[in-house]
N, C-alpha and C positions, 0 to 999 in steps of 0.2 A: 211502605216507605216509597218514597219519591224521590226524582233527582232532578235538581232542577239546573238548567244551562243558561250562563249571562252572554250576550251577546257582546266579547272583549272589545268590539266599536263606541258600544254606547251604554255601556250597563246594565240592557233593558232582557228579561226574560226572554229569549229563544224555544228556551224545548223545555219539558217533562215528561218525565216517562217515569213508570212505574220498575221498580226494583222485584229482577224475579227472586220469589223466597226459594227457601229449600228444596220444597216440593215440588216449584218448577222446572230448577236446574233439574232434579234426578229425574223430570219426565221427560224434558231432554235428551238427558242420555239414554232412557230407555228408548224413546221413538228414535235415537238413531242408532242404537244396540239395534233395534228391530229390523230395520231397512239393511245392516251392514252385510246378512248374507247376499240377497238379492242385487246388492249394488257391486258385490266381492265381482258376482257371476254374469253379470254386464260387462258385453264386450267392450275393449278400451277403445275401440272406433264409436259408439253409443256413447259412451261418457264423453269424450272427444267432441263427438256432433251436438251435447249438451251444454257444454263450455263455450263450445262457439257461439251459440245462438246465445247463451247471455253475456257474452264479450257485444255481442250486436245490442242488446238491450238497452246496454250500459252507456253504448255510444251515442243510442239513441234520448237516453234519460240525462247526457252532460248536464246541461243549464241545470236542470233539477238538483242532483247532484252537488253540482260547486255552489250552487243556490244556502243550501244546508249546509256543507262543508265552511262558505265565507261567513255565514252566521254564526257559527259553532265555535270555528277557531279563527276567527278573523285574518285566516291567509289571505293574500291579496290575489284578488280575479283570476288572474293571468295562470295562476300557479296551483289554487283551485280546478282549473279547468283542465289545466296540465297533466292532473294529477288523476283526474278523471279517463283522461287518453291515454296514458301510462298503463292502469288499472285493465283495459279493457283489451291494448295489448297483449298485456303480462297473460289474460285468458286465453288469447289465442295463441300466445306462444306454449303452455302449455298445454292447450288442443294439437298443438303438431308434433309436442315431442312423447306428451303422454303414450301412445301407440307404438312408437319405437323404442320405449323403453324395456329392456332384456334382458335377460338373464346371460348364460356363460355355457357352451358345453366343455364335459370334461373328458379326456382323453381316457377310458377306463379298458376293463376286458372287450374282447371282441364281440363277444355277447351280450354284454351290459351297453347297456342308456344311462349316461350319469351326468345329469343338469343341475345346472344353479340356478331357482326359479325366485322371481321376485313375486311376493305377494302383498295383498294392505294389511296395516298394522291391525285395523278395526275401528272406533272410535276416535276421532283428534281432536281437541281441545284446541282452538285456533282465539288467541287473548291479544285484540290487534290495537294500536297505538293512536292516540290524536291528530301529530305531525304531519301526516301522508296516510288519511284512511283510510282509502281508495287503493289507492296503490299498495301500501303494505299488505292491506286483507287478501289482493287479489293475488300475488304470489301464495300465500299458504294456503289460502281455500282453493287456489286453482290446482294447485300442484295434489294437497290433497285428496281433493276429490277425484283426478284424475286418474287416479294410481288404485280406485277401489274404496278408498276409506271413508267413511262416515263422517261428519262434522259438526260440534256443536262452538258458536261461534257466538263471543262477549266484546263485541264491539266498546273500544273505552268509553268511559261513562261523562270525557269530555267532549263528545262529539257524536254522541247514542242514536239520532236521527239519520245521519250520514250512517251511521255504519250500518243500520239495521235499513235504510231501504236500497245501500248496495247490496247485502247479504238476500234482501227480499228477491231482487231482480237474480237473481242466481240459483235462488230456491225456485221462483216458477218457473223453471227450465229443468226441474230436477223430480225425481220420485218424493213422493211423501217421506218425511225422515232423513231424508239424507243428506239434507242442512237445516238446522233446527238453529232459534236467534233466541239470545237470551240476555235481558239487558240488566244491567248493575254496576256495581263498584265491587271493589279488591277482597271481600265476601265473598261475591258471587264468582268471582274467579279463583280461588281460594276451595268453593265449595267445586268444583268443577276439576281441578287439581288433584283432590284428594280422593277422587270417586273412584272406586276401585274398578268399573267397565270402561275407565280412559284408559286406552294405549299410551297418548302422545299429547305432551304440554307441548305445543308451539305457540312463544310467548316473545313479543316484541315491546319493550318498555323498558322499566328504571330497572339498575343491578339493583339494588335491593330486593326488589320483586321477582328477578329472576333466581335469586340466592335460595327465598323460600320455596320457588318451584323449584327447584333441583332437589333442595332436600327433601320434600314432601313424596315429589317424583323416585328421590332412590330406596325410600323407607317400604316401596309397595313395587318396584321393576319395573314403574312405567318409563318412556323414552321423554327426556327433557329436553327441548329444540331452542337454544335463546338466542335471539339479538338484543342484548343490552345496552348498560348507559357508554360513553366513550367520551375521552379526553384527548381528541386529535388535535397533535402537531402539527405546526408550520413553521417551516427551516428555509430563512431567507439566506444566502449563503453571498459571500464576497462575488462581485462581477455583475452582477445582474442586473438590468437596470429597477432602478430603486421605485420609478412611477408605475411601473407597469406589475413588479412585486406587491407595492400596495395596492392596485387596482384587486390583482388576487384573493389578498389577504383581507379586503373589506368583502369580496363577493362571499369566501366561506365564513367569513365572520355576521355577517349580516344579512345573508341570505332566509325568507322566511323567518328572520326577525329572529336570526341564529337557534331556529327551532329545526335543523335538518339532523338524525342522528350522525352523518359525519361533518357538521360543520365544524370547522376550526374553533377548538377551544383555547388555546396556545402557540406562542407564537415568539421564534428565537429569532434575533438576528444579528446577524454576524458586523460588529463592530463597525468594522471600514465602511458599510453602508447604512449604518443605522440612523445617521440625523437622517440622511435625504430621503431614507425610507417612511421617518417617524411623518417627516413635514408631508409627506406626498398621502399618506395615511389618513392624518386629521382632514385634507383636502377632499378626500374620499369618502370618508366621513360626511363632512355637511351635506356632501350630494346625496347618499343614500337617505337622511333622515328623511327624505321627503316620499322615498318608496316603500317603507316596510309600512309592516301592519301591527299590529301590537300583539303581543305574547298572549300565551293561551288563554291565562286570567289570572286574578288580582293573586292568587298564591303563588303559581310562577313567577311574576313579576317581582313579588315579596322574595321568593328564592336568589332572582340576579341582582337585585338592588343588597340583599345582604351579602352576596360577593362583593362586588362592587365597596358597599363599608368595610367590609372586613379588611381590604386590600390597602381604601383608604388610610385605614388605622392602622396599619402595618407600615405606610410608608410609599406607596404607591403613589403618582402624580395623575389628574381626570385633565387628559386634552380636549376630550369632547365628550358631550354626553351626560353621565354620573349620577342622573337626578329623575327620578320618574314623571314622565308628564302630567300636569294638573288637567283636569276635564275629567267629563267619562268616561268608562273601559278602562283596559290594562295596559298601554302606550309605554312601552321604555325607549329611550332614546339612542338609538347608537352610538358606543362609548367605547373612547381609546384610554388605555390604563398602561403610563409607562414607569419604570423601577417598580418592575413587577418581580418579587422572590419566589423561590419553592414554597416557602409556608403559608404561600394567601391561597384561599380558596377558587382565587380565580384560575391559577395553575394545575393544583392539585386534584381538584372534581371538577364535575361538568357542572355548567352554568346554567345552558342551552338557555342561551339569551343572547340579547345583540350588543357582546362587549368582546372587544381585541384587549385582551393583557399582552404586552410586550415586554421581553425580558433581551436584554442586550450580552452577549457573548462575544467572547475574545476570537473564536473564529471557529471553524467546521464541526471540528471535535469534539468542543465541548457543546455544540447544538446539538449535535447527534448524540453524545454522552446522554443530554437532558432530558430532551425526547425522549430518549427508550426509557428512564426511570421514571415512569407509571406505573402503575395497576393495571389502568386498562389497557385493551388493545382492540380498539377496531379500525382505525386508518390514520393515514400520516400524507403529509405534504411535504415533498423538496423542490423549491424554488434553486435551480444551480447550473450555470453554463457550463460546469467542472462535470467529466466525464468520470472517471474517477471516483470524486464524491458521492453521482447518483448511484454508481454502481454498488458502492458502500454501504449506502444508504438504505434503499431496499435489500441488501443479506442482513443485514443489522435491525433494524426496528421490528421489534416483535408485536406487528401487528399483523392484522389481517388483510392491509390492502395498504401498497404505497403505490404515492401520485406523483410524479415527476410535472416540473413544469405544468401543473393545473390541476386545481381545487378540488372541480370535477370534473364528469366523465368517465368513460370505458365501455369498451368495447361491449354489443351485447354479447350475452351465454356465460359471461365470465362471471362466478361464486368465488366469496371469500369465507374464511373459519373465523368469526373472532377468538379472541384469547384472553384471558386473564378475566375478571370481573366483569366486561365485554359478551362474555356467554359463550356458545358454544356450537357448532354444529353448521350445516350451509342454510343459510335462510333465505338461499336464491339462487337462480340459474340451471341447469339439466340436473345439480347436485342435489338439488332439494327432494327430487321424486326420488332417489337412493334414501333420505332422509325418511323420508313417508312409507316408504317399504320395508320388507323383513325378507329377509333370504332364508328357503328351505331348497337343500340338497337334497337329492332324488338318485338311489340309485337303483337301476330296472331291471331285471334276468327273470330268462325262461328257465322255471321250474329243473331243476337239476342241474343247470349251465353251470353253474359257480363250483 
């Protein structure tokens, strides 16, 4: 079987690659069942000085890179290349912390040694996303590996060329085995899940998919790592001004052609400001249409354009946007959606497309009522001069990450949990090598002492 990849600019074939069968996945994991002692018993300054030189690689193969990445999923240049620098980063940051990562002693007899040692889980199943594939792969594969553990890694199958010759540049820095690339669709990750020599699904993509790994995952005691789908909020609040709110609200709406896992899916705002906010909106709007890129391909594009109907039919007004573009590729347009209800699609799931539904509210309370009644929970946005409110507002929203006055950003080293249908676990930051370890306690005495 073959997978073949359109080029979301122009229609035209990009990539094929062949689908590993069964028997390749479980050679896979046995070449890195194989290598897992050897690499266990490598010092983490070795593994460390491994990471780094392919964090160099990587830097040196950018064009390459965002080359394949802009053919794959038609992100645009800038963000490509970005994404690329990010990535190689993300390696060297965990080259510096891999080494100092520790254990605990414990206060015991006076003749006893009693430690809390971190060790690698064994095996990790690293199943990375289209959106940022660079970026995303290189936090788990970098954390993973760093920490000891073995890795067999399924780059998505919408962007199979980028992810397997970052994964390539990472393996030649590496022993035999000890990243092993295996290319497919939700089969092949499926068959990789359920393999009984995996430790640890760490899985970045749709809640659906992270549903079946969790359950697949707790039927057999492997560890299930997910960053899933998300339906983030944006809470324009009374006071603010209303141009510089929509400036916001189009950057995470539309950003990457609203294919970023925390871009703004929803979006409340608070009465008193809401014409000037809507009119500064659509104004923001016409300007973006001319920067984004088109969506992944013609089924995603099918996915936002059936939000987008479904919304219409319910009752929802299209101030910009609404209509897929004619030509080739998957082109959707940047689209403002106002008398937006709870029951349209564009509220309730994620779209990840570049469409603002706006739902108009009587003022704070009920934004923040709204907001938290989701499913998911991977991050929120508060737009609010009110001290008060942000304070509120972050105890309150059960997600994983609240943003005060902007879309994005944060500081680096800081990890967040998502929650609810969202997934599970740190899939980034110092927290992620606690994630890729197992703690054995140790206690020590001389023969008779106790």
């Amino acid at each position: 079987m073959e997978l073949t990849v359109l080029d979301p600019r122009t229609g035209e074939v990009v990539s094929r690659v062949d689908v590993a069968g069964p028997e390749a996945c479980d050679a896979a994991v046995d070449a890195a069942r194989g290598a897992a002692e050897a690499w266990a018993r490598t010092a983490p300054a070795e593994r460390a000085a491994a990471l780094t030189r392919a964090a160099a690689a990587v830097r040196a193969a950018t064009e390459e890179l965002a080359d394949l990445n802009e053919s794959e999923t038609g992100k645009v240049r800038a963000d490509c290349v970005g994404g690329v620098e990010a990535g190689a980063g993300t390696l060297v940051q965990y080259a510096e912390l891999g080494p100092l990562h520790g254990g605990r002693q414990l206060q015991g007899g006076y003749a006893a040694t009693d430690l809390m040692v971190p060790g690698p889980r064994g095996v990790v199943a690293v199943l990375t996303p289209w959106n940022d594939p660079v970026a995303a792969a290189a936090g788990l594969l970098g954390a993973a590996l760093v920490t000891g553990n073995t890795v067999v890694h399924k780059p998505s199958e919408r962007c199979p060329r980028t992810g397997r010759r970052f994964a390539e540049l990472l393996a030649a820095e590496l022993p035999d085995g000890v990243l092993e690339i295996v290319d497919g669709d939700g089969a092949v990750g499926r068959r990789l899940t359920e393999h009984p020599a995996v430790a640890v699904v760490a899985h970045v993509g749709s809640s659906a998919t992270g549903r079946e790994i969790a359950v697949a995952c707790a039927r057999r005691g492997a560890k299930a790592l997910l960053e899933n789908g998300g339906n983030d909020a944006l809470i324009v609040d009374a006071g603010v001004d209303p141009r510089w709110a929509a400036g916001q609200a189009a950057l995470g709406s539309f950003a990457n052609a609203g294919q970023i896992c925390t871009s703004v899916e929803r979006i409340y705002v608070v009465e008193s400001v809401a014409e000037e906010f809507v009119a500064a909106l659509v104004e923001e709007t016409l300007e973006w249409g001319a920067r984004i890129g088109p969506v992944v391909d013609e089924k995603q594009r099918d996915v936002v354009h059936q939000h987008v109907t479904d919304a219409v039919g319910r009752g929802a007004r299209v101030l910009a946007g609404g209509e897929p573009a004619s030509g080739p590729g998957s082109f959707y347009p940047p689209t403002v959606l106002v008398d937006c209800t709870p029951d349209m699609l564009v509220l309730s799931e994620e779209t990840f497309g570049p469409v603002a539904p706006v739902r108009v509210v009587a003022d704070f309370a009920s934004a923040l009522r709204e907001a938290a009644d989701d499913r998911y929970g991977l991050a929120a946005t508060v737009l609010t001069p009110d001290m008060a409110h942000a304070q509120e507002a972050w105890r309150v929203l059960p997600v994983g990450t609240v943003k005060i006055n902007a879309v994005f950003g944060g500081a680096p080293g800081g990890a967040a949990e998502p929650r609810g249908a969202s997934g599970n676990g740190f899939g980034y930051g110092p927290e992620l090598l606690d994630e890729m370890t197992t703690v054995k306690v140790v206690h020590w005495t001389a023969p008779g002492a106790s």
